[in-house]
C-alpha positions as CSV (number, residue, x, y, z in Angstrom):
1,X,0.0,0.0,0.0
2,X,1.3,3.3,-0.7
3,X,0.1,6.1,1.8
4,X,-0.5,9.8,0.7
5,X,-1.0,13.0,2.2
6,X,-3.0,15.9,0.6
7,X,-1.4,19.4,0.8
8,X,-2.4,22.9,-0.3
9,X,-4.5,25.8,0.1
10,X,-7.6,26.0,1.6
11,X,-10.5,25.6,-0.9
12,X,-8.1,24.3,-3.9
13,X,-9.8,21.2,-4.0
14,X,-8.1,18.7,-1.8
15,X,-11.4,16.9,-0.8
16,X,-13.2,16.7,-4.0
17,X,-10.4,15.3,-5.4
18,X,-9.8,12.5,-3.0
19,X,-13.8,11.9,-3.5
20,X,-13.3,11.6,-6.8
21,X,-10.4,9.0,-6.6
22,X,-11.7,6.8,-4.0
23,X,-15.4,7.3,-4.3
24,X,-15.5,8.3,-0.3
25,X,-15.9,11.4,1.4
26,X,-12.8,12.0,3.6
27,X,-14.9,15.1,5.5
28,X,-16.2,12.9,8.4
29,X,-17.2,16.2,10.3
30,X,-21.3,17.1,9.8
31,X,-19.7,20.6,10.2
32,X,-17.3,20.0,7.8
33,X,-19.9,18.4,5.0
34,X,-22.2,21.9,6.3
35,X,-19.7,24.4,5.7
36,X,-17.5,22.6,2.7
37,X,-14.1,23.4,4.4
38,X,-12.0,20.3,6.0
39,X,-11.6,21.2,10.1
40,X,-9.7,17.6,11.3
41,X,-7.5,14.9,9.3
42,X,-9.7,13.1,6.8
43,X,-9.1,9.5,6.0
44,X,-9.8,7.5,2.1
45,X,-8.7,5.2,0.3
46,X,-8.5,3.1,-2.9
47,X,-7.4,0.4,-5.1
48,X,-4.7,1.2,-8.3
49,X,-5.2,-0.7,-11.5
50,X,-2.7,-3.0,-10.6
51,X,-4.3,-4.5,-7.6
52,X,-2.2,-2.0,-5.3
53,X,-4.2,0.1,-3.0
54,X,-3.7,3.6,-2.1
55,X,-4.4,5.4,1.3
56,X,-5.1,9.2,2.0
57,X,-5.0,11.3,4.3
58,X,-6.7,14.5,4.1
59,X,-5.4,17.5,5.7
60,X,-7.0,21.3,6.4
61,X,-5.5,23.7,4.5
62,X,-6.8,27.0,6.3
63,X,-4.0,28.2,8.4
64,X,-6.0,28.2,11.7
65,X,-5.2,24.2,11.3
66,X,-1.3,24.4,11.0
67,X,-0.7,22.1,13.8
68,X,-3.3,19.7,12.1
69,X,-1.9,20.1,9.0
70,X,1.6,18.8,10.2
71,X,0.0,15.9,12.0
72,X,-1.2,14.7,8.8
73,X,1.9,15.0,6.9
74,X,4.0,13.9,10.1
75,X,3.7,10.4,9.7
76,X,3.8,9.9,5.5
77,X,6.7,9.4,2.9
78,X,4.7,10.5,-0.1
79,X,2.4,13.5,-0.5
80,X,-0.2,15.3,-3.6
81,X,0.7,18.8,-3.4
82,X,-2.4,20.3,-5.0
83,X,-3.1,23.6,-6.5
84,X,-5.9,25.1,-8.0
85,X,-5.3,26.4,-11.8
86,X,-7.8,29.3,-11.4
87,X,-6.2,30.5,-8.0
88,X,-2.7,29.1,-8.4
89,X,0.1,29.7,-5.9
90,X,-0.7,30.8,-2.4
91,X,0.0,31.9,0.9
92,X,-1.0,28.3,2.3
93,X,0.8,26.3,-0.7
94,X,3.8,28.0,0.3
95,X,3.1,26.6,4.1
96,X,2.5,23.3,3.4
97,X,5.0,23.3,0.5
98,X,7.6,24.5,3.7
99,X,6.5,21.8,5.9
100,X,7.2,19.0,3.1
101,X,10.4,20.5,3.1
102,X,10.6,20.5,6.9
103,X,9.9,17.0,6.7
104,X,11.8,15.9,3.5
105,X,8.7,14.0,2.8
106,X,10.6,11.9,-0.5
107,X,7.9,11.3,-2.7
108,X,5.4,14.4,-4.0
109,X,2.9,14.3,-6.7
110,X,2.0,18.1,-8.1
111,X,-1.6,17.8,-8.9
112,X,-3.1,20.8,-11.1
113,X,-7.2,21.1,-9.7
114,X,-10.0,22.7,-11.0
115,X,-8.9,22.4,-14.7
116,X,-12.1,23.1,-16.4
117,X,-12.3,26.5,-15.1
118,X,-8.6,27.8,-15.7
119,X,-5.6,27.1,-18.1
120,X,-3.2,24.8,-15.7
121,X,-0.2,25.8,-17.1
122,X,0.9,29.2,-15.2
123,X,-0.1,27.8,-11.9
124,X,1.8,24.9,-12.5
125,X,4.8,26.7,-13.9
126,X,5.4,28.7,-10.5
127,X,4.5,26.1,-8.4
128,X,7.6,24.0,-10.4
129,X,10.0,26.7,-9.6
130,X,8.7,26.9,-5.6
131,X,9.1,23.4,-5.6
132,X,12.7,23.2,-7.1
133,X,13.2,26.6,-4.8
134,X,12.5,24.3,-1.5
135,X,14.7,21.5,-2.5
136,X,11.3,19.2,-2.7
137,X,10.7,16.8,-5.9
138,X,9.3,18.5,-8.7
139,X,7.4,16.1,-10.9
140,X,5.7,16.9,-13.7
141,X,2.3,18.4,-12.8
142,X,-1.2,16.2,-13.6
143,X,-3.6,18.5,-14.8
144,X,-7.4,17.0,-13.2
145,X,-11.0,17.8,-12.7
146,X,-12.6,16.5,-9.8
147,X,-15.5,17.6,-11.6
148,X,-15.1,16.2,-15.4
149,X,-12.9,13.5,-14.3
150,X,-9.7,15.1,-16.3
151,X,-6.5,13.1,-15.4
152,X,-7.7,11.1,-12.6
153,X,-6.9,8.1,-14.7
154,X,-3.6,9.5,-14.9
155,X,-3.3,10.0,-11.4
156,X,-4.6,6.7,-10.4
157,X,-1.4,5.7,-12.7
158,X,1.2,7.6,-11.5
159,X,0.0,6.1,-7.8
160,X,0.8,2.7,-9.5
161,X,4.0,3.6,-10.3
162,X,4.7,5.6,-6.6
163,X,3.5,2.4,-4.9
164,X,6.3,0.5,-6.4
165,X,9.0,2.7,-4.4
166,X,7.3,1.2,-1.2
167,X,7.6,-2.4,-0.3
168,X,7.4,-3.5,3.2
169,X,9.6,-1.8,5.2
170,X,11.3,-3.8,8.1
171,X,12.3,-2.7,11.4
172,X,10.2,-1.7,14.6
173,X,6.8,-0.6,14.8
174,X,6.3,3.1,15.5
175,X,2.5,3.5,14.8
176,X,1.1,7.5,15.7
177,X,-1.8,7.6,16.4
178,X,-4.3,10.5,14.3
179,X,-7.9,9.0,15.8
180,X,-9.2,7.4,18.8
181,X,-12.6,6.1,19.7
182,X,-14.7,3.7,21.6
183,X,-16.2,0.7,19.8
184,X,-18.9,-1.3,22.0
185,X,-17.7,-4.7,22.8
186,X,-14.5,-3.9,22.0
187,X,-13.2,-1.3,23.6
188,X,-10.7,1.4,22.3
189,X,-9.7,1.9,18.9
190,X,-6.8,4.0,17.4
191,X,-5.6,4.5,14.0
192,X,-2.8,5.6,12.4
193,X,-0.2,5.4,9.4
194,X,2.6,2.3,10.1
195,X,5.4,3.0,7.6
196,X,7.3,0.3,8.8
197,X,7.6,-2.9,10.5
198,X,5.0,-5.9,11.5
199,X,1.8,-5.9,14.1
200,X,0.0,-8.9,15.0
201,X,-2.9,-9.8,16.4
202,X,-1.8,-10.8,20.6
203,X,1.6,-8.4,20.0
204,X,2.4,-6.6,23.0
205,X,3.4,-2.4,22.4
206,X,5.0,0.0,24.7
207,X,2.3,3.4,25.0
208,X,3.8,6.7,24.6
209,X,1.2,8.7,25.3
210,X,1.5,13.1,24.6
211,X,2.4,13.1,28.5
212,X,5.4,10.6,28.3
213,X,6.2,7.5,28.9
214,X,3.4,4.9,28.6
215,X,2.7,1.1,30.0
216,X,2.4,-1.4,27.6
217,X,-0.7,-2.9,25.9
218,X,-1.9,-6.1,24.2
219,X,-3.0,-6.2,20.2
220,X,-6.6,-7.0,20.5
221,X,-7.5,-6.4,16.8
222,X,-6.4,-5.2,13.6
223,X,-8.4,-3.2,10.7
224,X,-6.9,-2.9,7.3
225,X,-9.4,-0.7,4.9
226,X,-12.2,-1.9,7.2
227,X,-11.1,-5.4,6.5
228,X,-9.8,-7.5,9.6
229,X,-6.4,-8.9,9.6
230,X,-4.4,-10.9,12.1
231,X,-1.1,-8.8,10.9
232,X,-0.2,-5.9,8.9
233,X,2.9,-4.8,7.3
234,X,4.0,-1.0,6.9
235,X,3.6,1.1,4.7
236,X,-0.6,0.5,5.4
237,X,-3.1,2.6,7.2
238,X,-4.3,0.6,10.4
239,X,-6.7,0.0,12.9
240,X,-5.7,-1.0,16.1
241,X,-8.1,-2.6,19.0
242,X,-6.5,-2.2,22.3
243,X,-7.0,-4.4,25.3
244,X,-7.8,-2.7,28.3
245,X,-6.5,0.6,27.5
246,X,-8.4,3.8,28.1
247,X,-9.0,5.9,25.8
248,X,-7.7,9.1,27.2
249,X,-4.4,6.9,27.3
250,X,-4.2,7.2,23.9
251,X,-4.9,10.5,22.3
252,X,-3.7,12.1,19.0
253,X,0.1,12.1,18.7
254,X,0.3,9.3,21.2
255,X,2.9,6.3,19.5
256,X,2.3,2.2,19.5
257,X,6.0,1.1,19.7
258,X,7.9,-2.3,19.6
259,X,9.3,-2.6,22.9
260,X,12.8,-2.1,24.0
261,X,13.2,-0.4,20.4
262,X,13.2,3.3,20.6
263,X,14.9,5.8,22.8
264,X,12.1,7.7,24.4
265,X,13.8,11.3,24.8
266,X,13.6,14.7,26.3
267,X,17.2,15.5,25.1
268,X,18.0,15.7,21.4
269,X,20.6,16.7,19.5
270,X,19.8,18.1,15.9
271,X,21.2,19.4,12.6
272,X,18.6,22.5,11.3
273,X,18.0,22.9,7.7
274,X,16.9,26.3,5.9
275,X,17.2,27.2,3.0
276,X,20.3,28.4,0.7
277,X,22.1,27.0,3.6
278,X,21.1,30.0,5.8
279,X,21.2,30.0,9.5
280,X,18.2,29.3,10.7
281,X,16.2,31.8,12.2
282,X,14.4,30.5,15.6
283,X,14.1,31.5,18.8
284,X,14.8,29.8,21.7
285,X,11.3,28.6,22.5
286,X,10.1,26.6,19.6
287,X,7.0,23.9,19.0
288,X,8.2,20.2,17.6
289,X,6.5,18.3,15.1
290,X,7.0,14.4,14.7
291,X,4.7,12.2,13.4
292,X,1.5,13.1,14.5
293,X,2.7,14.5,18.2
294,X,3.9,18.4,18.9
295,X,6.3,19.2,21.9
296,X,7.1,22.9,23.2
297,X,10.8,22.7,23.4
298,X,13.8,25.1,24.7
299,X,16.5,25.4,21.7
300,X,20.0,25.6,22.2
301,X,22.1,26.9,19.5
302,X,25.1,24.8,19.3
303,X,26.4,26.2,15.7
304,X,24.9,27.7,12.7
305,X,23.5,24.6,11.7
306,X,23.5,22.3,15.3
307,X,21.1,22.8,18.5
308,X,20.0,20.9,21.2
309,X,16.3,20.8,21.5
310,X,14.5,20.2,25.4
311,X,11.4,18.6,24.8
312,X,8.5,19.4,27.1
313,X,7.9,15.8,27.3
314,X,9.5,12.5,25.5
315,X,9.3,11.5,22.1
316,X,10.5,8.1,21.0
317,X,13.3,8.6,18.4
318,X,15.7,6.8,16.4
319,X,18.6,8.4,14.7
320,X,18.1,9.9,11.3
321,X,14.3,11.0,12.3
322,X,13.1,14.3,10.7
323,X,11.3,16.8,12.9
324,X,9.5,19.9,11.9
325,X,10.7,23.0,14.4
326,X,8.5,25.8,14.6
327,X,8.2,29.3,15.3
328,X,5.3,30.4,17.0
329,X,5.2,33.8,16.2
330,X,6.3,33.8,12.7
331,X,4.8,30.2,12.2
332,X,8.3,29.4,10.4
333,X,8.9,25.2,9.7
334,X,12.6,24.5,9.2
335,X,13.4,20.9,9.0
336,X,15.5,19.0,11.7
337,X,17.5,16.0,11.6
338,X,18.1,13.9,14.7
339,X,21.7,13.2,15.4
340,X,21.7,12.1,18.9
341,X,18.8,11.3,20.9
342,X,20.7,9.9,23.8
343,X,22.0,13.4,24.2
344,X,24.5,13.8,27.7
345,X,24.3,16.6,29.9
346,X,27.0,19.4,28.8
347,X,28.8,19.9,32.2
348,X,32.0,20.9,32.8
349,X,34.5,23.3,31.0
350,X,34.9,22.4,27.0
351,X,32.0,20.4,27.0
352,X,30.3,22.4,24.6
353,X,32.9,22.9,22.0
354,X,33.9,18.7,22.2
355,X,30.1,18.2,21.7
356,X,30.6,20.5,18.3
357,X,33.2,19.0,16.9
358,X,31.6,15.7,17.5
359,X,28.6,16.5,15.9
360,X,30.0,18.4,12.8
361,X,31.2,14.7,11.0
362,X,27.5,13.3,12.1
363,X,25.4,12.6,9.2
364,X,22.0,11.4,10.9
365,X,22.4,8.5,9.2
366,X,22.1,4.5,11.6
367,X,25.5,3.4,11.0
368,X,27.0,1.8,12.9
369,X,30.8,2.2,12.3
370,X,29.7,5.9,12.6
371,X,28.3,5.8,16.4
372,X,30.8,3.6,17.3
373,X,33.6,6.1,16.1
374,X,31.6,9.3,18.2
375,X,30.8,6.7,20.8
376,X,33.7,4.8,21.5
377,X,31.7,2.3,23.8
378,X,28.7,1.2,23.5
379,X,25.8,-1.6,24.6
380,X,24.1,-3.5,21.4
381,X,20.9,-2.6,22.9
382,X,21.2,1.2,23.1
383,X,22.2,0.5,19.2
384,X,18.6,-1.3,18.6
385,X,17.0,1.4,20.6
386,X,18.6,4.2,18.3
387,X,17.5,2.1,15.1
388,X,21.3,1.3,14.3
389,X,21.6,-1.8,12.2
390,X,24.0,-4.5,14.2
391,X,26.1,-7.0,11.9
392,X,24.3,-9.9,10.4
393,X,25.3,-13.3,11.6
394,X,27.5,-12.7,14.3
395,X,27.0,-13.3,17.9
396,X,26.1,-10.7,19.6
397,X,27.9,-8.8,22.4
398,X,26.6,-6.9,25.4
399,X,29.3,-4.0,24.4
400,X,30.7,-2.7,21.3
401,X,34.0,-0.6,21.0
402,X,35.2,1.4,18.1
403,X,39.0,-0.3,17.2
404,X,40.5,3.3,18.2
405,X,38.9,3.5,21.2
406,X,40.4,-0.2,22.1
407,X,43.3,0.7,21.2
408,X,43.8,3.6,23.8
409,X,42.1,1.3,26.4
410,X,44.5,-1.5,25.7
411,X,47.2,0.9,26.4
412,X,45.9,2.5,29.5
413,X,45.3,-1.3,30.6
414,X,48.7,-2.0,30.1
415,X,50.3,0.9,31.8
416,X,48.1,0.4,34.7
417,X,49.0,-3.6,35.3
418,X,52.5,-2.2,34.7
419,X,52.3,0.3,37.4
420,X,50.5,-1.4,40.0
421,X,53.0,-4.3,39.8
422,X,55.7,-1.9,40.5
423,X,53.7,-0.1,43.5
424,X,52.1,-3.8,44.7
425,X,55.0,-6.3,44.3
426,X,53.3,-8.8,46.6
427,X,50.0,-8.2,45.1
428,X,50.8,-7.9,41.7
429,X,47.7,-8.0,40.0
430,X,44.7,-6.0,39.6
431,X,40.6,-7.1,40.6
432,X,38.2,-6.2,37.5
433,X,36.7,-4.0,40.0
434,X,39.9,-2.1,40.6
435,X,40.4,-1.8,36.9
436,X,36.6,-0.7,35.8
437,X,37.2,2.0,38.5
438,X,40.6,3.4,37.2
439,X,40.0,3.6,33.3
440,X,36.4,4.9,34.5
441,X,34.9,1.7,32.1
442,X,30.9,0.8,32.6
443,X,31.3,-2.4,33.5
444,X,33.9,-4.9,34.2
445,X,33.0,-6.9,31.0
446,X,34.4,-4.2,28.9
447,X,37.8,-5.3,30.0
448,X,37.4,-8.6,27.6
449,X,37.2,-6.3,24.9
450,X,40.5,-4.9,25.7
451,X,42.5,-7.5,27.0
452,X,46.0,-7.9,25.8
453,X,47.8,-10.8,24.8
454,X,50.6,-9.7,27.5
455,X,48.3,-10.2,30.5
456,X,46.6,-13.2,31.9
457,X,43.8,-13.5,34.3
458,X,43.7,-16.0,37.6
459,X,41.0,-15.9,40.0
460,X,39.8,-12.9,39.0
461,X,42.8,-10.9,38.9
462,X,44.3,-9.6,36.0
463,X,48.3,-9.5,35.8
464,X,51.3,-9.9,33.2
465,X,52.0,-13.4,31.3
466,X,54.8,-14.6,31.4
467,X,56.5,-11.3,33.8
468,X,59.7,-12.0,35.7
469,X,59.4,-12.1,39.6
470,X,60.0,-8.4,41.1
471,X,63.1,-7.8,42.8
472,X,61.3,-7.1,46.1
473,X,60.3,-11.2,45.9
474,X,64.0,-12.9,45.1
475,X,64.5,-13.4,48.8
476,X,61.7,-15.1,50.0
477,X,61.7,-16.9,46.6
478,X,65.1,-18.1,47.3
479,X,64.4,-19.2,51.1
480,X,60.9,-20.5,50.1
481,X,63.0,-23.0,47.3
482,X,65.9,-23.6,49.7
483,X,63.3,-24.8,52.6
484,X,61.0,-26.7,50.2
485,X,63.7,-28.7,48.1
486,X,65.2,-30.2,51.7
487,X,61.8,-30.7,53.2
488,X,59.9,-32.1,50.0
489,X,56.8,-33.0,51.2
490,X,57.0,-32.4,54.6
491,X,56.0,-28.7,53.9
492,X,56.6,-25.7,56.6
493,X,54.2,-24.7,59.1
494,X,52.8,-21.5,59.3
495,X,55.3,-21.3,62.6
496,X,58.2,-22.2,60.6
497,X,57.7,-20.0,57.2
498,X,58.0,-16.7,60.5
499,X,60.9,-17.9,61.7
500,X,62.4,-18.3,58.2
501,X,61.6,-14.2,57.5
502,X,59.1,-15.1,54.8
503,X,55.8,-13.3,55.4
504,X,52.0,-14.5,54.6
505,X,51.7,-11.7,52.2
506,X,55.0,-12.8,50.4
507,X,54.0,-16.4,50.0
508,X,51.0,-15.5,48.4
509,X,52.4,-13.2,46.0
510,X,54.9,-16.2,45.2
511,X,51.9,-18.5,44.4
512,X,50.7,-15.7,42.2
513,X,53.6,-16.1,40.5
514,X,53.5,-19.5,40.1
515,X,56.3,-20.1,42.0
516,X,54.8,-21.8,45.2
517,X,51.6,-23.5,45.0
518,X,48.7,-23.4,48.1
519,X,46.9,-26.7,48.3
520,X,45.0,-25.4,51.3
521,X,45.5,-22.5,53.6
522,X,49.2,-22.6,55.2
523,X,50.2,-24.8,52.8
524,X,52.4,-24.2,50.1
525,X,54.6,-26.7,47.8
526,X,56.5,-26.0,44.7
527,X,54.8,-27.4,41.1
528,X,58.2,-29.8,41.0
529,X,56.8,-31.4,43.7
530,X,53.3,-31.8,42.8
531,X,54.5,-33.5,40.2
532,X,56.7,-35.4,41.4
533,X,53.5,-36.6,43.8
534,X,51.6,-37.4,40.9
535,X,53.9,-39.4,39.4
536,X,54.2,-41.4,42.9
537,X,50.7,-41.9,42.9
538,X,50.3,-43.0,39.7
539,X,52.6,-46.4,40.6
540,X,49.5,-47.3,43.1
541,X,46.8,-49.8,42.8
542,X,43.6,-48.1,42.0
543,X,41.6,-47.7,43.7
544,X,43.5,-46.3,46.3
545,X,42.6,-44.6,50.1
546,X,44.1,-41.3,51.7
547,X,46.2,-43.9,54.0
548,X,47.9,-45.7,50.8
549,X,49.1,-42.2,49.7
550,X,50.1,-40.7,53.1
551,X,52.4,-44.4,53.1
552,X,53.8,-44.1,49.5
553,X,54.3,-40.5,49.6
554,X,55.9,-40.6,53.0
555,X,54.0,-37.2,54.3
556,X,51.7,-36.4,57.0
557,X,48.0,-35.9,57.2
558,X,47.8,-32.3,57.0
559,X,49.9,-32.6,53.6
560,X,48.3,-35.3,51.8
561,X,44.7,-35.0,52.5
562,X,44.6,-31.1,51.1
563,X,46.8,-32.2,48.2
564,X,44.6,-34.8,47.4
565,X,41.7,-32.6,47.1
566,X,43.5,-29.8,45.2
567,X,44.2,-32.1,42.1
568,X,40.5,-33.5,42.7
569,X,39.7,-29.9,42.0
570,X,42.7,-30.0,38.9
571,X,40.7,-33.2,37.4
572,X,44.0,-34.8,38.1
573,X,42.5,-37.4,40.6
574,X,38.8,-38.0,41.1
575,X,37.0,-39.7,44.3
576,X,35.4,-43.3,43.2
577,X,33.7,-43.9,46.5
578,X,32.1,-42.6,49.4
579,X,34.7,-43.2,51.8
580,X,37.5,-41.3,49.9
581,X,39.1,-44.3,47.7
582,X,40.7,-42.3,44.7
583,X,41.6,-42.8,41.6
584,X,44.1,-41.0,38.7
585,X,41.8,-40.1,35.7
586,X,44.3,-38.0,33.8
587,X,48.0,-37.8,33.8
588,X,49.1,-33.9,33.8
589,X,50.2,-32.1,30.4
590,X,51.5,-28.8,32.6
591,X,52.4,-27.7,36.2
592,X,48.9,-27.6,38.6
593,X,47.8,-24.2,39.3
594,X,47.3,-22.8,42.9
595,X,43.7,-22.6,44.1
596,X,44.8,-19.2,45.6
């Protein structure tokens, strides 16, 4: 289905011509049918001759109804800008003509009404150069007659042809809402244009009503054309049953959302568009147009072309959207793209002119290598939520870095390990914790991303590979080797590692090193003589008992049982019965590690 919104003057003939197309009367207003002037949105449609169908949406053209005006044209890719031959260009075309410019709807059709009463050619020679003047498409015009049927045939056509630039779109559903009314027995009803994305009968939608945020709701129903459907596919116009939803939940310019897929935002960063490349002229209290919903909102310049825009209350925004920004007093549109919806606070001195240079190389549009490059760091899902495409057919991570930005936080990694060992000898390496807190990361799983090659993690502690003992550690590494080579097995007590000079903290800085290994608490052995053990115990029947190894390993209790259970833990040994018999059930490729 293509979608279209009508745009022009007042009285050029907007309504009569979409009677004459689809054979309905979009004026649903009995005031509106009394007085022949369209007060609200009107709503039409019909089928192409190729089968396609073609929505409308009918829009007031007296300036008295410039906000409703924009609602209709808010939510549409395609527009008929319509002008009357015997009254030509106006005031109000100009107005409308700005806000399709505002909104850089893509697709126009310039329809020449009220043929039979004036030559078409003048008015649609000006209103080609205003077109081309605005930067909008400027097709050539279609002459018609609501009232002789002139060139609705070749209207109808040119629809056909339109249509074919708008298959269904993918992505999220971001349905605003332009009606909403009470059905008996079924509760509340709201319609609206879906340009993109997939609803289904039983989907749940987040709410985001013209007050803010919104619960979420169940799809009771669907309405395509008066026709029920159990899904529908943008670009359509829809009808929406809610369950149990009020209907002052849900008034004009409220939004039916995919969860978890939007950033709903009160912060936005923007690029303005006027034209001749003019600074724009607004003031700082402006009125924001998106979709079918209007915010008041506080503008901050930022640079000729860049401002921050405080909404009066959220809008849910991807990157890339178009806003119409308004002047109250001089009722000037200028168009708006959305660079950053997840806009940060500006604090502290510089922040302003980093957040310009920043912005200056943004181009509004969802890539990804771009965020990532103004980002640095950031979560897949805020990616989703700002409608940023994620690479196909990988798995996907919580974070994602920009390779520059990894590359600085590698280094910083590295001279931090590097430091700390110097500082910390006997507790050489760092907790996550400790390192999230010092390079100021999120979250401690950031430090995957940036791990180096050099560094290894134990226990949760991140150190060098591979690093040579520090000098502040020779001398208890030389007692602790001296002691444990003549005692073997027969390790030191806690008593006996005091009177030696070697300290608790220095033992376990050795075992970080691998140089000592701790079985159990005050009890450290050297690797050599782990495996020296295992090769002892591998000699032994099997099964064997805790008393069969104390014998052949010639050690005491308090030795052999925790050594028995530390290469339990090492899958080195593994208990066959209840009562502690043993067996081996792999012989070791490498040195055990410590369970410190």
């Amino acid at each position: 289905m293509i979608v279209a919104a009508t745009a022009g003057h007042v009285d050029h003939g907007k309504s009569a011509l979409v009677r004459a197309l689809t054979g309905r009367d979009p004026d649903r207003l009995a005031e509106e049918r009394r007085r022949g002037l369209t007060l609200d949105l009107g709503f039409a449609w019909c089928d192409l001759p190729s089968g396609r169908r073609a929505a409308f949406v009918d829009v007031p053209g007296h300036e008295r109804y410039l906000h409703t005006m924009l609602a209709g044209l808010g939510p549409v890719r395609a527009a008929l800008l319509v002008v009357a031959a015997d009254q030509g260009w106006s005031a109000q075309t100009a107005e409308h003509a700005d806000a399709l410019a505002a909104f850089a709807v893509p697709h126009l059709l310039l329809v020449i009404t009220r043929c039979d009463l004036a030559d078409p050619g003048p008015a649609a020679a000006l209103a080609h150069r205003e077109l081309l003047g605005r930067g909008l498409p400027a097709p050539d015009p279609i002459a018609t007659s609501a009232h002789t049927g002139q060139g609705l045939d070749a209207l109808r056509t040119a629809f056909d042809r339109l249509s074919l630039s708008f298959p269904p779109g993918p992505g999220p559903v971001r349905l605003w809402t332009d009606r909403a009314f009470t059905v008996s027995g079924a509760g509340t009803v709201v319609t609206g244009t879906l340009l993109g994305g997939t609803l289904r009968v039983g989907d749940r939608v987040e709410l985001c009503p013209s007050g803010g945020d919104g619960p979420t709701a169940t799809v009771r129903g669907l309405h395509v054309c008066d026709r029920s459907v159990t899904e529908a596919s943008g670009p359509t116009r829809l009808a929406v049953n809610l369950r149990r939803v009020p209907l002052v939940a849900v008034p004009r310019g409220s939004a039916l959302l995919t969860p978890d897929a939007w950033v709903t935002s009160t912060l936005v960063d923007v690029r303005l568009h006027a034209p001749d490349s003019e600074p724009a002229a607004l003031p700082a209290e402006v009125m924001c147009h998106l979709g079918t919903a209007r915010r008041p909102a506080r503008l901050r310049r930022l640079a000729d072309d860049l401002a921050r825009l405080r909404l009066s209350a959220p809008l849910p925004l991807h990157v890339g959207d178009r806003l119409a920004v308004r002047d109250p007093g001089t009722r000037t549109v200028l168009g708006a793209t959305v660079l950053d919806p997840m806009a940060a606070h500006i604090a502290g001195r510089g922040a302003a002119a980093r957040l310009r240079a920043a912005l200056r190389s943004a181009t509004g549009r969802p890539l990804l290598a771009d965020e990532l490059t103004r980002r640095g760091l950031v979560r897949s899902a805020d990616m989703r939520c700002l409608g940023i495409p994620l690479p196909a057919g990988r798995p996907e991570q919580e974070w994602l870095i920009d390779p520059e930005h990894r590359h600085q936080l590698a280094e910083r990694l590295m001279v931090l390990v590097w430091s700390h060992r110097e500082l910390s000898p006997d507790v050489p390496e760092l907790t996550r914790e400790q390192i999230r807190d010092a390079l100021g990361l999120p979250d401690t799983r950031v430090i995957d991303l940036i791990m180096s090659p050099h560094l290894r993690e134990d226990h949760g502690r991140i150190g060098l590979a591979n690093a040579p003992l520090p000098a502040a550690l020779h001398k208890a590494a030389e007692i602790a080797h001296w002691e444990l080579t003549t005692a073997g097995l027969r390790a030191p007590t806690a008593l006996r590692w005091r009177e030696l000079g070697v300290s608790t903290a220095e033992l376990r800085a050795l075992t970080r090193h691998g140089v000592l290994v701790r079985p159990a608490p005050d009890v450290y052995l050297t690797p050599d003589a782990i495996q020296q053990a295992v090769a002892v115990l591998q000699g032994l029947p099997e099964p064997f008992r805790v008393s069969d190894a104390r014998t052949a390993l010639d050690a005491p209790r308090r030795i052999v049982v925790p050594l028995l259970e530390h290469l339990d833990r090492q899958g080195i040994t593994e208990k066959v019965t209840d009562d502690g018999h043993r067996r081996l059930s792999a012989a070791p490729t490498s040195s055990p590690r410590s369970t410190d």
